[in-house]
KETORMI-789988 format. One record per residue (C-alpha): x, y, z; residue in three letters; residue number from 1. Coordinates in steps of 0.25 Angstrom, whole numbers. Layout:
BEGIN
[atom [X, Y, Z], ALA, NUM] ...
***
This chain:
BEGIN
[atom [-114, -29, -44], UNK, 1] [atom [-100, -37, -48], UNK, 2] [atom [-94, -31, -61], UNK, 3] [atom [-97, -39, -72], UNK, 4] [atom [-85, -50, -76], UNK, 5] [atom [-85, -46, -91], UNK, 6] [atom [-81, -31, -86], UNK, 7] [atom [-69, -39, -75], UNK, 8] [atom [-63, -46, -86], UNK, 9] [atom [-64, -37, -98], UNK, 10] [atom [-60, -24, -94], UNK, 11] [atom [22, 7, 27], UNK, 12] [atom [31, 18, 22], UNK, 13] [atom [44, 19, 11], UNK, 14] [atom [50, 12, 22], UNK, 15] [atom [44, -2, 21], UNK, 16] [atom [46, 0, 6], UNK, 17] [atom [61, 2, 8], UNK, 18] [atom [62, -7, 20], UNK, 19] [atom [56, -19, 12], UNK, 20] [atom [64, -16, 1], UNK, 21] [atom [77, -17, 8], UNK, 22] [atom [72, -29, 15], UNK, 23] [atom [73, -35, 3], UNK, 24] [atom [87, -30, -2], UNK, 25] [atom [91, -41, 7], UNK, 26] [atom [103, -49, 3], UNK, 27] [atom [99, -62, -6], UNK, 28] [atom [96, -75, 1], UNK, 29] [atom [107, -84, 3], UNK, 30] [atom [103, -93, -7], UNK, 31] [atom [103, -83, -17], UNK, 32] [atom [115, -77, -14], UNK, 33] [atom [121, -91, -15], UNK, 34] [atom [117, -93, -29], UNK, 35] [atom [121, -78, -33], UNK, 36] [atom [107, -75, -38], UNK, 37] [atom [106, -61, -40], UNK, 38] [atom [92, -55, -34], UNK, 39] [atom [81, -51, -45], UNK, 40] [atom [80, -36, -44], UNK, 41] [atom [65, -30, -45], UNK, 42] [atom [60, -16, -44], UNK, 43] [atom [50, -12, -35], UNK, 44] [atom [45, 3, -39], UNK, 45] [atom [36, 9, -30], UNK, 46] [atom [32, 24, -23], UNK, 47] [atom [37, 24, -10], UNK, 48] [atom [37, 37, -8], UNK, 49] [atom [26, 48, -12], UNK, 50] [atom [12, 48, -13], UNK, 51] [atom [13, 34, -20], UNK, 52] [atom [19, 28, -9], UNK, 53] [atom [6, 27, -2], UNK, 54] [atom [2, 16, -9], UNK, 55] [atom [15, 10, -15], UNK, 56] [atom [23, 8, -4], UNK, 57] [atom [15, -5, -1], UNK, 58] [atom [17, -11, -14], UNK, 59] [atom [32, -9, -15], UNK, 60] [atom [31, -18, -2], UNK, 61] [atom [22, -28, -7], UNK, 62] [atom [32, -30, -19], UNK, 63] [atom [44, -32, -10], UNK, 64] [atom [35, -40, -2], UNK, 65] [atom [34, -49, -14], UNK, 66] [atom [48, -50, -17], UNK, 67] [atom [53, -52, -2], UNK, 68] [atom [43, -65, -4], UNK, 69] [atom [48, -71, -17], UNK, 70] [atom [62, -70, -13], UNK, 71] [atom [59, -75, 1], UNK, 72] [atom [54, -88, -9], UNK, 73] [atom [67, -88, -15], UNK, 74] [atom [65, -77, -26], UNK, 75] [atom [63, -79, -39], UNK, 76] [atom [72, -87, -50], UNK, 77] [atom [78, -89, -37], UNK, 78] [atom [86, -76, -36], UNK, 79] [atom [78, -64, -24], UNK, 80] [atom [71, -52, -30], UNK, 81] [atom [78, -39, -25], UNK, 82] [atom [67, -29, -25], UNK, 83] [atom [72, -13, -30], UNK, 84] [atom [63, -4, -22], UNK, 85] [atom [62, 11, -28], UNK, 86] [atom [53, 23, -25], UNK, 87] [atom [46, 29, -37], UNK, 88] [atom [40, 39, -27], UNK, 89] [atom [28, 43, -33], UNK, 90] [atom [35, 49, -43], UNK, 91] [atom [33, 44, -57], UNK, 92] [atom [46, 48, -63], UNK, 93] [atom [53, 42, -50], UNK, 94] [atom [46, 29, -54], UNK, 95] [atom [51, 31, -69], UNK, 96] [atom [67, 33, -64], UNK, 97] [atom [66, 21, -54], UNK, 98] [atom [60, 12, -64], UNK, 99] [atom [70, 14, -72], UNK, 100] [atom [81, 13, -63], UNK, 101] [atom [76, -1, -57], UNK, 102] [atom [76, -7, -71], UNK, 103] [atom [89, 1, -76], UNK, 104] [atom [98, 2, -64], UNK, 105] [atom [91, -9, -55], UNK, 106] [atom [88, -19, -66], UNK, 107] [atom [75, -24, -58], UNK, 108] [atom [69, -35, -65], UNK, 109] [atom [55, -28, -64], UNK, 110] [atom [50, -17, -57], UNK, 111] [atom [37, -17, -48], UNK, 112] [atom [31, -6, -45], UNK, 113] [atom [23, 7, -48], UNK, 114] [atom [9, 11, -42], UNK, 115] [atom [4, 23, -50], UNK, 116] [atom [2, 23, -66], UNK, 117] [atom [9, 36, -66], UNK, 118] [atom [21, 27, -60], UNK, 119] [atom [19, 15, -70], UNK, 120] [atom [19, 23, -82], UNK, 121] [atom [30, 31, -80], UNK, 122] [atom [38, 17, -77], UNK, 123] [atom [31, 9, -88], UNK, 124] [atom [41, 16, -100], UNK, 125] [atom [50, 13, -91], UNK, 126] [atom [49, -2, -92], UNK, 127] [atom [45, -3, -105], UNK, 128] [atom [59, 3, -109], UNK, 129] [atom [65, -6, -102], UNK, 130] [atom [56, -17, -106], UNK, 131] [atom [56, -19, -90], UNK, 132] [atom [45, -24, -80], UNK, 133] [atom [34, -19, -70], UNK, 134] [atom [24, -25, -61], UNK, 135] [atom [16, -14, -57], UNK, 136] [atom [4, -18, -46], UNK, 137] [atom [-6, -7, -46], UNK, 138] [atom [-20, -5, -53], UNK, 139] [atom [-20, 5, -65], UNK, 140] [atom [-28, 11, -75], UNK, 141] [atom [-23, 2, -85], UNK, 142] [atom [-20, 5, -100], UNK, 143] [atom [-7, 0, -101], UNK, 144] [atom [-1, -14, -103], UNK, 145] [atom [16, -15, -102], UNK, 146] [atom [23, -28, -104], UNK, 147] [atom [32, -21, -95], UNK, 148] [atom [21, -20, -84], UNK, 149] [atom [15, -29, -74], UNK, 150] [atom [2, -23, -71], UNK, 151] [atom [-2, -32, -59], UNK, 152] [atom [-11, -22, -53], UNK, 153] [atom [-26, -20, -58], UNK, 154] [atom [-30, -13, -72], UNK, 155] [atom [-43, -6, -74], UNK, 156] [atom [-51, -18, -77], UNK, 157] [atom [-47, -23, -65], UNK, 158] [atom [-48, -13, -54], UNK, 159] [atom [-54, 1, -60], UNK, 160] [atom [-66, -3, -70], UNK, 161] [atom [-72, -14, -61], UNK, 162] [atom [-72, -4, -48], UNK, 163] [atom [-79, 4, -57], UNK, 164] [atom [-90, -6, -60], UNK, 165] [atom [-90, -9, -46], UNK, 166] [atom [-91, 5, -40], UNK, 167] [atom [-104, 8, -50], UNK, 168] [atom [-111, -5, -48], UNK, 169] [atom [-109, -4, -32], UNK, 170] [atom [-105, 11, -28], UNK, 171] [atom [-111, 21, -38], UNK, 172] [atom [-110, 26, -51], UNK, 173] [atom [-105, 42, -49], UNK, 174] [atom [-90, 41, -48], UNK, 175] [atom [-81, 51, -44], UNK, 176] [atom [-65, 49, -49], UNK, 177] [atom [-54, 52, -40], UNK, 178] [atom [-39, 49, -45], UNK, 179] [atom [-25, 53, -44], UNK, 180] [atom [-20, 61, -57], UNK, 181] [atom [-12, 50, -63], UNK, 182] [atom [-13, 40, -74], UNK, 183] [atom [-21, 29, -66], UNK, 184] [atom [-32, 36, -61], UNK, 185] [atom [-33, 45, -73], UNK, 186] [atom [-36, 32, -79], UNK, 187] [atom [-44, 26, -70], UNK, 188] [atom [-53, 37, -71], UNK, 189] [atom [-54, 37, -88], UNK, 190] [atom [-58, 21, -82], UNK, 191] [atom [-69, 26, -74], UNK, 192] [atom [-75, 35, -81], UNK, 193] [atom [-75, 27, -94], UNK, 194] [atom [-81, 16, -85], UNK, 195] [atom [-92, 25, -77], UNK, 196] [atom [-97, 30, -89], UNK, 197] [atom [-99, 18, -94], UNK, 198] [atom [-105, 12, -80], UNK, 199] [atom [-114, 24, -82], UNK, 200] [atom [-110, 30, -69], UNK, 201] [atom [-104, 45, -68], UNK, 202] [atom [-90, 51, -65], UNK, 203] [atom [-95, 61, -56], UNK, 204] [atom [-81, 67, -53], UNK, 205] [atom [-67, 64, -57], UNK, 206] [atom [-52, 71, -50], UNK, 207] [atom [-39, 69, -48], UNK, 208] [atom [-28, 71, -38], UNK, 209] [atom [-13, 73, -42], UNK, 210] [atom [-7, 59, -35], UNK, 211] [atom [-5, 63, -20], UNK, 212] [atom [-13, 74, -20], UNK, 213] [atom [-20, 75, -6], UNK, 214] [atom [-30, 88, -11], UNK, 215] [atom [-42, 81, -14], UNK, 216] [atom [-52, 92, -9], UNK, 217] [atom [-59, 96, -20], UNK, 218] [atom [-60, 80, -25], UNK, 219] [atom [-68, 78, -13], UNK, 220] [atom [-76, 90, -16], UNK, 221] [atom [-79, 83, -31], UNK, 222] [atom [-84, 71, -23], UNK, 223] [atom [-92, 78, -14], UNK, 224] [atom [-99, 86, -25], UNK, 225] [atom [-101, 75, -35], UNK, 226] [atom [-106, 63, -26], UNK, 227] [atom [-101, 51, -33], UNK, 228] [atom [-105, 37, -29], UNK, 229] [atom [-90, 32, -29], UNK, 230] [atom [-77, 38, -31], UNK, 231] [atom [-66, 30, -39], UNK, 232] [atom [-52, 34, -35], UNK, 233] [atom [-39, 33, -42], UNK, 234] [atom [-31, 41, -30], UNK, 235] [atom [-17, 35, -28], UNK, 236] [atom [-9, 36, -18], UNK, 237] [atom [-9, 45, -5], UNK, 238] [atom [-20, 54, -10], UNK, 239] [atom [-30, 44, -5], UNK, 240] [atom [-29, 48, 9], UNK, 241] [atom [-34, 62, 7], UNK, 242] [atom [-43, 59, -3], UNK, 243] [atom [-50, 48, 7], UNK, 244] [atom [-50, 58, 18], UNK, 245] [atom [-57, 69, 11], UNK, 246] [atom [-68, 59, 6], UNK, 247] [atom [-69, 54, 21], UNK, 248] [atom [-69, 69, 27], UNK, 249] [atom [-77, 73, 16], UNK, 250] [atom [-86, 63, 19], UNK, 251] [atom [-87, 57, 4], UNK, 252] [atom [-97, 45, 3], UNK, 253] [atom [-94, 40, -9], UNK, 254] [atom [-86, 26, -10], UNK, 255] [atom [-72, 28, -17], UNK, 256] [atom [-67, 16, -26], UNK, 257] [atom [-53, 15, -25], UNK, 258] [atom [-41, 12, -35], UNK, 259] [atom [-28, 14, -28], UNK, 260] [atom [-34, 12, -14], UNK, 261] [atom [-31, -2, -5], UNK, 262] [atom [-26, -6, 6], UNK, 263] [atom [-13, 0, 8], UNK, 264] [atom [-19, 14, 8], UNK, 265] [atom [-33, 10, 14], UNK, 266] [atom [-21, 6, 26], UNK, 267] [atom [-12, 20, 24], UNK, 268] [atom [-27, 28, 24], UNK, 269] [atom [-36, 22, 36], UNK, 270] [atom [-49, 13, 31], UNK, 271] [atom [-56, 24, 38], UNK, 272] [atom [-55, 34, 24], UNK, 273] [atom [-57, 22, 15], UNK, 274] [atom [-66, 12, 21], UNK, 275] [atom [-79, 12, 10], UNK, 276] [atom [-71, 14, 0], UNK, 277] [atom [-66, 4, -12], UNK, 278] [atom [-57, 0, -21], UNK, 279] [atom [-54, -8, -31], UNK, 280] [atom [-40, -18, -33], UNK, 281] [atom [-39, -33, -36], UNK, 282] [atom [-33, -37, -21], UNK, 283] [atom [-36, -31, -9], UNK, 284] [atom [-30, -37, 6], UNK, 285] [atom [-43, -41, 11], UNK, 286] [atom [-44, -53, -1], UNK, 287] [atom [-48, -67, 8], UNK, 288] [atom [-37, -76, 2], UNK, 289] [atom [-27, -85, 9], UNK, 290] [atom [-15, -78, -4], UNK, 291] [atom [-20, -63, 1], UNK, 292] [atom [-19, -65, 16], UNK, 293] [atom [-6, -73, 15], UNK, 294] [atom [-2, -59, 5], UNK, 295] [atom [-6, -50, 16], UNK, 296] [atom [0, -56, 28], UNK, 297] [atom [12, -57, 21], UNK, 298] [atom [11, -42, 18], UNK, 299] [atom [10, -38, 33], UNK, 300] [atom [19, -47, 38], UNK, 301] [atom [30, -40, 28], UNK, 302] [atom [27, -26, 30], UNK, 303] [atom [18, -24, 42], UNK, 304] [atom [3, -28, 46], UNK, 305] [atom [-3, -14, 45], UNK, 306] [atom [-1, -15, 30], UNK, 307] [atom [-9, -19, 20], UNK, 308] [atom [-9, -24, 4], UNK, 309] [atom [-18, -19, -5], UNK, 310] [atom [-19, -22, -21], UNK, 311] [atom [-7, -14, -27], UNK, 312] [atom [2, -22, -15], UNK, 313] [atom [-4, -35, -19], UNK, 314] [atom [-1, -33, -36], UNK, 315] [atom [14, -28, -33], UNK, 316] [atom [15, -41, -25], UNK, 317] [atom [9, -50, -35], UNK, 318] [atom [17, -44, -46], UNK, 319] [atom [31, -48, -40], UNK, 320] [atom [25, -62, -39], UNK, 321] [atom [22, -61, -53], UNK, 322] [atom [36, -56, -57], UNK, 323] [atom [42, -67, -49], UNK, 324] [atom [33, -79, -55], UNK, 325] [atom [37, -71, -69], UNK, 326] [atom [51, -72, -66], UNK, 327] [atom [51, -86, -63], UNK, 328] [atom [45, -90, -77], UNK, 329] [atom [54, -81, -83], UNK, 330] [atom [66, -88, -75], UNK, 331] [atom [72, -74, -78], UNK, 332] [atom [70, -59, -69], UNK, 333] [atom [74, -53, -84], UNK, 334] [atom [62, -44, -87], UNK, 335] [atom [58, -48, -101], UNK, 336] [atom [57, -63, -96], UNK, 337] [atom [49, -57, -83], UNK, 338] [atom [39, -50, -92], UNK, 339] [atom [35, -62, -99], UNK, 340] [atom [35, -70, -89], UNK, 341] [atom [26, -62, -81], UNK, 342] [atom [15, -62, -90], UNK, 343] [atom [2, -73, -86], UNK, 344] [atom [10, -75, -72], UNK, 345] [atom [0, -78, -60], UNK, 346] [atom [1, -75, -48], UNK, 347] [atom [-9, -79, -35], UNK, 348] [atom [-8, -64, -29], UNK, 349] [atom [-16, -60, -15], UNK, 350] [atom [-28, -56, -22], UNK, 351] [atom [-27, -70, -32], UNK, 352] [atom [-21, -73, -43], UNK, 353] [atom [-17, -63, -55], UNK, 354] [atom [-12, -67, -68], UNK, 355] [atom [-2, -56, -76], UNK, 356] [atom [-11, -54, -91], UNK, 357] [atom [-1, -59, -101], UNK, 358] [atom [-6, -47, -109], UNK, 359] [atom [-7, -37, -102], UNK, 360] [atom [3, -38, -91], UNK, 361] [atom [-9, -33, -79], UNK, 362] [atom [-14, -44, -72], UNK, 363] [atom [-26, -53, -70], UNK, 364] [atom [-32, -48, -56], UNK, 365] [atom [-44, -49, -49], UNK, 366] [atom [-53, -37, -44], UNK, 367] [atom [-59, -32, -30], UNK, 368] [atom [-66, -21, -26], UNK, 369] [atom [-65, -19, -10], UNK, 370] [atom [-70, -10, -1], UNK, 371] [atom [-61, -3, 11], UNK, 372] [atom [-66, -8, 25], UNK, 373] [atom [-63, -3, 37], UNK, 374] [atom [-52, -11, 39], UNK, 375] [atom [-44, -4, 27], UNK, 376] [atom [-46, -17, 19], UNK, 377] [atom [-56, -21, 8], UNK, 378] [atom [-69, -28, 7], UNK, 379] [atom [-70, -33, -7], UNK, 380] [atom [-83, -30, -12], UNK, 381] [atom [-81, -35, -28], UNK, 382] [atom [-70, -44, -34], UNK, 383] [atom [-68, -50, -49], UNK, 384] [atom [-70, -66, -48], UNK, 385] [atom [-58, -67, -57], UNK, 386] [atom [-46, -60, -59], UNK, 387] [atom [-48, -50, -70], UNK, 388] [atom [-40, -49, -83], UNK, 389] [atom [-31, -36, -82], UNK, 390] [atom [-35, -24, -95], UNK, 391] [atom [-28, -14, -96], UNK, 392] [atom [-35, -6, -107], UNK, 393] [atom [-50, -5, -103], UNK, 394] [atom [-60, -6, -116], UNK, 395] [atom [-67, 6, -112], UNK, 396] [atom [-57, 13, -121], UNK, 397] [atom [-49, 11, -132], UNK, 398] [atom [-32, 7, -127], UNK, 399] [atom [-31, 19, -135], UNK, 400] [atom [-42, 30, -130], UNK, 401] [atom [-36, 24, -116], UNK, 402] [atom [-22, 25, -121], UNK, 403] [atom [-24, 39, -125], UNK, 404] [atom [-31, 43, -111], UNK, 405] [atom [-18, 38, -103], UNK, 406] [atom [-9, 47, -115], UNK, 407] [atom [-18, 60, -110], UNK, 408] [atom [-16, 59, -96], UNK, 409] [atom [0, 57, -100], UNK, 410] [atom [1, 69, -108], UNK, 411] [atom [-5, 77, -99], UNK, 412] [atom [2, 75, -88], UNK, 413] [atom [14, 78, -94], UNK, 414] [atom [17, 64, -101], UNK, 415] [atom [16, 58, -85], UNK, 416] [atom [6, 49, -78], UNK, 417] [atom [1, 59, -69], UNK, 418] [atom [-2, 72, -67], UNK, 419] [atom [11, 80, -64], UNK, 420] [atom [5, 91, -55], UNK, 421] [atom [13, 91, -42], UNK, 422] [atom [6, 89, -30], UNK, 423] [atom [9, 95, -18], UNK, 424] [atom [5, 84, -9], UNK, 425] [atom [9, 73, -16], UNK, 426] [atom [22, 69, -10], UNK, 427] 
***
């Protein structure tokens, strides 16, 4: 059964990263050097190491890979863009200092970057002091709008509610809740079980694992003893792989829906553990358009054909288009100009087009559900006919009852984003 329309619309290594980067420390073009333009300098903030690296690595590329092709078209305001490349290292005051010292020392024009909400919120003050910019390109759990954020992945509305309506109309309605111990899946889960309960369905079970944990021994155990009808999984990062393996060992029937799972680490895992399984994103590679092919052969043909893209790659490459169309309205790189600029921009992106929500600063996104073949690539079972207005707050809750949720989780970790227990195997 399609979810309804009212519910859409109302609620491979560190070294490719370095090489591409200095691949594009090149020299200006000759015609720049001649008129004595200096280059536009931009951050690009990424894990390239740690656990996080496992899935961000691609998307510092895809970034880069988007500025080497606006400045191959003669830049923008007709000056290069000189891509700054650090390491936040799956360390979120290691993403605080380098944040800083791209706007302070480096004096980017704005910064892309960040995967994790634990990695955006420690940077988001950050900008905010600086009255600085950010296009950040991954799904979230929402409840927060900065005008100093670019939010051009998907918000709840947009990825986690309407895979949640999915699964229960077409999978089961017994859910069991898997997640990394951060701000994101926290959330997500507060989503889901708001939204179950509402559904009428049951959450059956719920745990989580420190970010890179690898011990996932008794979860498996849970699932096996609570028979759900699907699992919803927050996981992030390298955690995946032994999780998958245990459900495949194990040999766990029920189907997992996915929110930090595409391509990339379908590609890094083997289909074999994942094939069955979904997930929910607004692009996937396997999209039937003439844009998205030409996207992903480009892709290949800049950083090998084993690779692939997946939905996080194809947001952080939209959102330097948008930057760059934002700049050229502005007719300034200054940041101010850039922020206002940037609001209502449109851009025809791999997966169609998106549209930056004057409001809000999220962006207008279709939705797809897809299901992992045995080809590592998705079959899209469900799509939104139209691309669907971006909300940050849900109205399951009060902005301040959900407010006050994100505070708790805070506090209690400390006054971080995730939960500050060391993990032994996390790096």
């Amino acid at each position: 059964m399609k979810i309804r329309k009212s519910m859409v619309y109302a609620a491979a290594g560190l070294a490719m990263a370095l090489g591409a980067f200095y691949a594009l420390q090149a020299p200006l073009t000759r015609d720049a050097v001649a008129k004595n333009q200096s280059p536009i300098k931009i951050g690009v903030l990424h894990s390239l190491t740690g656990t996080m690296g496992f899935s961000e690595k691609a998307v510092a590329n895809a970034t880069l890979m988007a500025i080497e092709e606006i400045n191959q078209r003669g830049g923008v305001l007709g000056r290069q863009v000189q891509p700054v490349v650090a390491d936040g290292a799956s360390d979120w005051p290691t993403f605080g200092r380098e944040a800083e010292r791209l706007i302070s020392d480096e004096k980017v024009a704005t910064v892309f970057g960040c995967w994790t909400s634990a990695s955006r919120k420690t940077v988001k003050p950050i900008f905010e002091k600086h009255q600085h910019l950010l296009f950040y390109p991954v799904q979230y759990e929402g409840f927060e709008a900065s005008p100093n954020i670019v939010y051009t992945g998907s918000t709840p509305n947009q990825q986690l509610t309407p895979a949640v309506q999915w699964s229960f109309d077409n999978l089961g309605k017994r859910f069991y809740l898997i997640g990394s111990d951060y701000i994101f899946p926290r959330m997500a889960h507060e989503i889901f079980k708001t939204q179950i309960q509402a559904l009428g369905g049951e959450v059956v079970g719920e745990n989580f694992l420190l970010l890179g944990s690898g011990d996932t021994d008794a979860v498996i155990a849970d699932i096996l003893a609570k028979k759900p009808d699907v699992i919803l999984n927050t996981l992030n990062g390298a955690s995946n792989v032994p999780f998958f393996n245990d459900l495949k060992m194990k040999n766990v029937r029920a189907p997992v829906m996915s929110f930090s799972i595409g391509e990339s680490e379908i590609n890094a895992m083997g289909s074999k553990l994942l094939a069955g399984h979904y997930a929910t994103w607004s692009y996937f590679q396997s999209i039937d358009s003439v844009a998205n092919e030409d996207f992903v052969r480009r892709f290949k043909a800049r950083y090998g054909q084993d690779q692939v893209v997946n939905d996080p790659i194809e947001a952080a490459y939209t959102g330097v288009y948008l930057w760059a169309q934002a700049v050229e309205k502005a007719g300034s790189p200054d940041v101010g100009a850039i922020r206002q600029a940037v609001k209502q921009q449109i851009f025809n992106a791999p997966q169609g087009q998106v549209m930056v929500d004057p409001h809000n600063n999220h962006t207008w996104k279709t939705v797809r559900i897809g299901q992992v073949r045995d080809d590592g690539q998705f079959s899209i079972v469900w799509a939104s006919s139209d691309p669907v207005r971006p909300i940050p707050y849900l109205a399951s809750r009060t902005v301040d009852q959900w407010d006050q949720k994100v505070q708790e989780f805070y506090t209690q970790w400390n006054n971080g984003w995730a939960n500050p227990t060391i993990d032994p195997n996390q790096f």
